[in-house]
C-alpha positions as CSV (number, residue, x, y, z in Angstrom):
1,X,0.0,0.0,0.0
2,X,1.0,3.5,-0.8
3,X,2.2,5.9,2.7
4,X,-1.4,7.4,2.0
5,X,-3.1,4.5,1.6
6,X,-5.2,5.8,-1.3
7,X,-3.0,3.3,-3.9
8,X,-2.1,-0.7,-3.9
9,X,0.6,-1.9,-6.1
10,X,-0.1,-5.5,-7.0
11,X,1.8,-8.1,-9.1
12,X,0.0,-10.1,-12.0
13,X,1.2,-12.4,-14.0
14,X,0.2,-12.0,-17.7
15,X,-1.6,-14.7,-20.2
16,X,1.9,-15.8,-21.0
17,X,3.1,-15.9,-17.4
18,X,5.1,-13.0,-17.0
19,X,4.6,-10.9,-13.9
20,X,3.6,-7.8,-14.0
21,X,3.1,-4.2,-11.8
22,X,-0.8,-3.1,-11.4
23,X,-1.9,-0.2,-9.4
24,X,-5.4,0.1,-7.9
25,X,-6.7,3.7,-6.3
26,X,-9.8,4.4,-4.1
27,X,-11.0,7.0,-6.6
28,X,-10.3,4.9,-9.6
29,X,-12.4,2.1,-10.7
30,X,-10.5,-1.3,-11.8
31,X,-6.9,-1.7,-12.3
32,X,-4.0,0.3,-14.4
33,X,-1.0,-1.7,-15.6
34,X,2.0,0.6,-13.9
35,X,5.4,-1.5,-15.4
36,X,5.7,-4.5,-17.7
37,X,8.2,-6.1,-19.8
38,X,7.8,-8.5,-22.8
39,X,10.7,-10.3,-21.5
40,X,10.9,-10.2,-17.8
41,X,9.1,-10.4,-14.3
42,X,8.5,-7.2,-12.5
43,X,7.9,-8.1,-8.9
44,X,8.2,-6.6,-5.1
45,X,6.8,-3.2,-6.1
46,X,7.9,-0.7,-3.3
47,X,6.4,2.5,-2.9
48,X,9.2,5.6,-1.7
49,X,7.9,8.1,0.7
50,X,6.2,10.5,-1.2
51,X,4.3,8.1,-3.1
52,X,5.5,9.4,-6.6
53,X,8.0,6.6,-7.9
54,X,7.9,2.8,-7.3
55,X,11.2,0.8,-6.6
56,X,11.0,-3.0,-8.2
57,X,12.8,-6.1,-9.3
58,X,13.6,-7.0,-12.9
59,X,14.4,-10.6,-13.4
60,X,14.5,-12.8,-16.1
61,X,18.4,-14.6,-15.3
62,X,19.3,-11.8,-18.0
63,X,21.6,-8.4,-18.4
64,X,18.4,-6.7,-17.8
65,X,18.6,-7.9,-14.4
66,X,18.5,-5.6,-11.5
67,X,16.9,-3.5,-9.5
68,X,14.7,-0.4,-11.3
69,X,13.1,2.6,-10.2
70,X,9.9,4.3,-12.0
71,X,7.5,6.8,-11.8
72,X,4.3,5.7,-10.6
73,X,2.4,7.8,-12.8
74,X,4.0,5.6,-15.9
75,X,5.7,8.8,-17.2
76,X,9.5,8.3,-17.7
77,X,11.0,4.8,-18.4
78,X,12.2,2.5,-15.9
79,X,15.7,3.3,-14.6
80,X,18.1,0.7,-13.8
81,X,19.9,1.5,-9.9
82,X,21.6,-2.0,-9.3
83,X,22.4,-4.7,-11.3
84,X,23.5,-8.2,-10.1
85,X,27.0,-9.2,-10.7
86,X,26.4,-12.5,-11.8
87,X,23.0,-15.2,-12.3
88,X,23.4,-16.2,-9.2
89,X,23.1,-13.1,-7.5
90,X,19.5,-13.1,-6.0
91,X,18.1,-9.8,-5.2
92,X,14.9,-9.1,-3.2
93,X,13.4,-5.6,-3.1
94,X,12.2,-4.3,0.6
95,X,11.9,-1.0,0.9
96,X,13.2,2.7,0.7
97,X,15.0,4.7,2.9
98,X,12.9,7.6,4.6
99,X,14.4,10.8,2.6
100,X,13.8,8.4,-0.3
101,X,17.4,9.0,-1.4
102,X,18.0,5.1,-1.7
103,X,16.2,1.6,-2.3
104,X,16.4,-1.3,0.7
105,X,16.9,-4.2,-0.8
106,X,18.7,-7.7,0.5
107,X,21.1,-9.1,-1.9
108,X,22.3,-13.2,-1.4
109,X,24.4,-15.3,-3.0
110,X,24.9,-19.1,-1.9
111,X,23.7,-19.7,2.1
112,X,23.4,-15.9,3.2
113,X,22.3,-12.8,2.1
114,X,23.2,-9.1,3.3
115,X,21.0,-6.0,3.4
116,X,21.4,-3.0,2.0
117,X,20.8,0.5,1.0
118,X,20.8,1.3,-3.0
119,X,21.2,5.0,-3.5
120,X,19.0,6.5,-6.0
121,X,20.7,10.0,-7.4
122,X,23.5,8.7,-9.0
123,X,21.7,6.3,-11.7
124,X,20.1,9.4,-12.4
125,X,23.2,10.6,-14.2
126,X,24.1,7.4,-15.7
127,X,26.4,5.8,-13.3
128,X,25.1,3.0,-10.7
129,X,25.9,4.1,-7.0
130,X,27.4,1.9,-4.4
131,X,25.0,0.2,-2.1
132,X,25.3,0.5,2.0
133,X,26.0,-2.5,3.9
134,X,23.0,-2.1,6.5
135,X,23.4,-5.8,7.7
136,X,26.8,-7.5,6.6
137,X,24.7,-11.2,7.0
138,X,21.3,-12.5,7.1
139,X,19.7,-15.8,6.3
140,X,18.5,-16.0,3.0
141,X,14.8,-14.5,2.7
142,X,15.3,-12.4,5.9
143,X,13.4,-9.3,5.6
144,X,14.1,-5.9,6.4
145,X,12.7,-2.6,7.3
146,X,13.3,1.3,8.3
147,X,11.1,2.8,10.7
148,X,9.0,5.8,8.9
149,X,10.8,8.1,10.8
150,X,14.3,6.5,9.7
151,X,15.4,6.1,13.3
152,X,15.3,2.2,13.7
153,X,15.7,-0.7,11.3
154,X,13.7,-4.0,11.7
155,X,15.5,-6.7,11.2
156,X,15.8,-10.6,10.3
157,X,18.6,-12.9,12.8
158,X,18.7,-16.3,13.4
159,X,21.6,-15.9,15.7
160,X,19.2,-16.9,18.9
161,X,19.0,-20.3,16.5
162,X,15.5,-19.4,15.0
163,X,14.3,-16.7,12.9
164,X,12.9,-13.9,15.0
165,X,13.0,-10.4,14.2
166,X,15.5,-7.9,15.8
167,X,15.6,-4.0,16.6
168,X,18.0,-1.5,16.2
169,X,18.8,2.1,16.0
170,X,20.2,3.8,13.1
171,X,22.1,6.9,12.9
172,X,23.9,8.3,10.0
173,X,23.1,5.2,7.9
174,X,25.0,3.0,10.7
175,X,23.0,0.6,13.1
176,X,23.8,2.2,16.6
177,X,24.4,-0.2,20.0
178,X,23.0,-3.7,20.4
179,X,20.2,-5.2,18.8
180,X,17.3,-6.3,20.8
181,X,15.0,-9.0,20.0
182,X,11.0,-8.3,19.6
183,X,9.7,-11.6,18.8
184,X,9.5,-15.5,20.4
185,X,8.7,-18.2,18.5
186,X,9.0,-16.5,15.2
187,X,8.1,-13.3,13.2
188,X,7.8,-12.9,9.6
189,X,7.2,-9.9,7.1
190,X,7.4,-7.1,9.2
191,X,5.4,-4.1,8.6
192,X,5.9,-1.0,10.5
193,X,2.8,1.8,11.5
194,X,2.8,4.8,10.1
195,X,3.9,6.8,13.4
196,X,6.9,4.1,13.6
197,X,5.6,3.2,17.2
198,X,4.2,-0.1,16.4
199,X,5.6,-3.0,14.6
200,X,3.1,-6.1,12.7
201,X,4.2,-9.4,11.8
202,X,3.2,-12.5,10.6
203,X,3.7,-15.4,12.9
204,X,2.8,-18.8,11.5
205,X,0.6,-20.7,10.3
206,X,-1.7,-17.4,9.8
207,X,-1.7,-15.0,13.1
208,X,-1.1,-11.5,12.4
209,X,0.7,-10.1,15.7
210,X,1.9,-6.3,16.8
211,X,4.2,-5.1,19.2
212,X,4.4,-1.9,20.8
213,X,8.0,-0.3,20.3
214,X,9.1,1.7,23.3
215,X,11.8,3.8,23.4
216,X,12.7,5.0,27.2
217,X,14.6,4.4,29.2
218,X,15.6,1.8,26.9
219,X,14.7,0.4,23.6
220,X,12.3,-2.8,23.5
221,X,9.3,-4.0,22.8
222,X,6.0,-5.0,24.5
223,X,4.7,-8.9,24.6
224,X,3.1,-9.8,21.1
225,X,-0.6,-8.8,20.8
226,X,-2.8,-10.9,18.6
227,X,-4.7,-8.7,16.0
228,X,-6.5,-11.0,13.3
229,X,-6.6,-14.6,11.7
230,X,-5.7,-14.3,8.5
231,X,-6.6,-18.2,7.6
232,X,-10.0,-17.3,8.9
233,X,-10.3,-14.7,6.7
234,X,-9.0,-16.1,3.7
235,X,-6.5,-14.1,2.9
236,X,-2.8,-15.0,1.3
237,X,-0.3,-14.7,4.1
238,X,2.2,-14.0,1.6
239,X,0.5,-10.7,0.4
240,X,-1.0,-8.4,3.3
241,X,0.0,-4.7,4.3
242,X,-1.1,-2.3,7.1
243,X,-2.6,1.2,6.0
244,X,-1.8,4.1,8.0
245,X,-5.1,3.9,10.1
246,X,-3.6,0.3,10.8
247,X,-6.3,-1.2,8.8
248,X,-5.2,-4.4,7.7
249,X,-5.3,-4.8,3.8
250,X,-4.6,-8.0,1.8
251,X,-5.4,-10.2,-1.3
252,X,-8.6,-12.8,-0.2
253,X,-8.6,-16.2,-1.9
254,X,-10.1,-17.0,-4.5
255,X,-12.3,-21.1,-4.7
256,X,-10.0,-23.6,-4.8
257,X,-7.3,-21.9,-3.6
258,X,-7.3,-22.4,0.0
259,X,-4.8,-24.2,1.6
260,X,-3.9,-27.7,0.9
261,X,-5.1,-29.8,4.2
262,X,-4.3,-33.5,2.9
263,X,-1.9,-35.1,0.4
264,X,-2.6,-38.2,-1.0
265,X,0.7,-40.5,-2.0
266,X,0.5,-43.0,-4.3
267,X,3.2,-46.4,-4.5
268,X,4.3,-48.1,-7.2
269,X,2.7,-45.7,-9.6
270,X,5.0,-46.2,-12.8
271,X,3.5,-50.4,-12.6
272,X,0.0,-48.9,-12.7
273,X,0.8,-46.8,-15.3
274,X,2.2,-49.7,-17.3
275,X,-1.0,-51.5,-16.8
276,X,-2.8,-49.1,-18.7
277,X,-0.6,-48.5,-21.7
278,X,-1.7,-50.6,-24.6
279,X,-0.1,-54.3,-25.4
């Protein structure tokens, strides 16, 4: 969802299976196609702080790969900030910095991955800036976040041997002191509120939790609040956000796509398939 919360970016994948950007608005009926390629997925759409440009992924194992910025109106082209130094580069779009001056975005190779902060001004002269290590190793798929207010990145660790999600402050584009731990048990996809005081996550299978961030006399968080169900409600607990009246928003199921609850496992199915084929 846009800062606002008067836009949704949403990612569609084509007739022929290619992803694409849509954009939905609350004074706008149906949906506008906002970034496509013939060629290659656009996924991840990230909205900066003014709600003007989208940050997204381009992938297609290709030397179009990268990361790419565009105006959300559609004017201008798509503008490539970061490119991936090889295939097996992955790169995962999360978020932009609050002055909007640079794209989060984890970048893995192999068994870990590292956070960081693409700048955005210099691809606007040609050149490709030099990304900010924000966190120098993560697992792979960790997600992470700055606060609204820029003060405090979110964080995934599995350093306390499971994946929970961690605190810190920034300053001057530098974590500052220790990280503190704000989950048990587990916290995925972290979403932050639009005052930066509260923190939403997803904990498995389906339960959307918040915690209260406090910040004196010392940071940490309150105990986990349970806020909704999203298996009750059919939603995709891939695909959710918060709006800034901390309005949960997300994608509902459509029939037959609920999640699987039995598997059935069949033996010795190449003989049976011999029995059937003709003498």
């Amino acid at each position: 969802a846009s800062h606002d919360g008067k836009q949704v970016a949403v990612v569609i994948a084509n007739s022929h299976g290619t992803y694409e950007i849509w954009i939905a608005a609350v004074d706008r009926a149906g949906l506008r196609r906002a970034v496509s390629f013939q060629d290659s997925d656009a996924a991840n759409p990230a909205w900066s702080p003014d709600d003007k440009w989208l940050a997204f992924e381009r992938n297609a194992r290709g030397k179009g790969d990268g990361i790419y910025v565009q105006k959300a109106d559609e004017s201008g082209n798509p503008r490539l900030i970061w490119r991936p130094a090889s295939s097996e580069e992955s790169f995962w779009v999360q978020d932009w910095t609050h002055d909007g001056s640079g794209v989060i975005a984890a970048i893995g190779h192999g068994s870990s991955q590292k956070l960081v902060a693409v700048p955005v001004g210099a691809a606007a002269d040609g050149q490709l800036g030099t990304p900010t290590v924000l966190i120098a190793k993560q697992p792979p798929n960790a997600a992470g976040k700055l606060s609204p207010d820029g003060h405090y990145l979110l964080f995934q660790s599995d350093e306390s041997g499971s994946l929970e999600l961690h605190l810190a402050e920034v300053a001057n584009g530098a974590m500052v002191g220790r990280p503190v731990v704000i989950t048990s048990g587990g916290g995925e996809e972290p979403r932050w509120s639009a005052d930066s005081k509260r923190v939403y996550y997803r904990k498995d299978p389906g339960r959307l939790m918040s915690v209260t961030i406090e910040r004196t006399p010392a940071l940490r968080a309150s105990a986990p609040v349970f806020v909704q169900d999203m298996v009750a409600l059919r939603l995709d607990t891939g695909n959710w956000d918060i709006l800034p009246d901390n309005r949960l928003i997300g994608i509902e199921r459509g029939a037959g796509e609920d999640p699987t609850t039995a598997f059935s496992v069949v033996l010795n199915w190449l003989d049976l398939v011999r029995g059937k084929l003709p003498k």
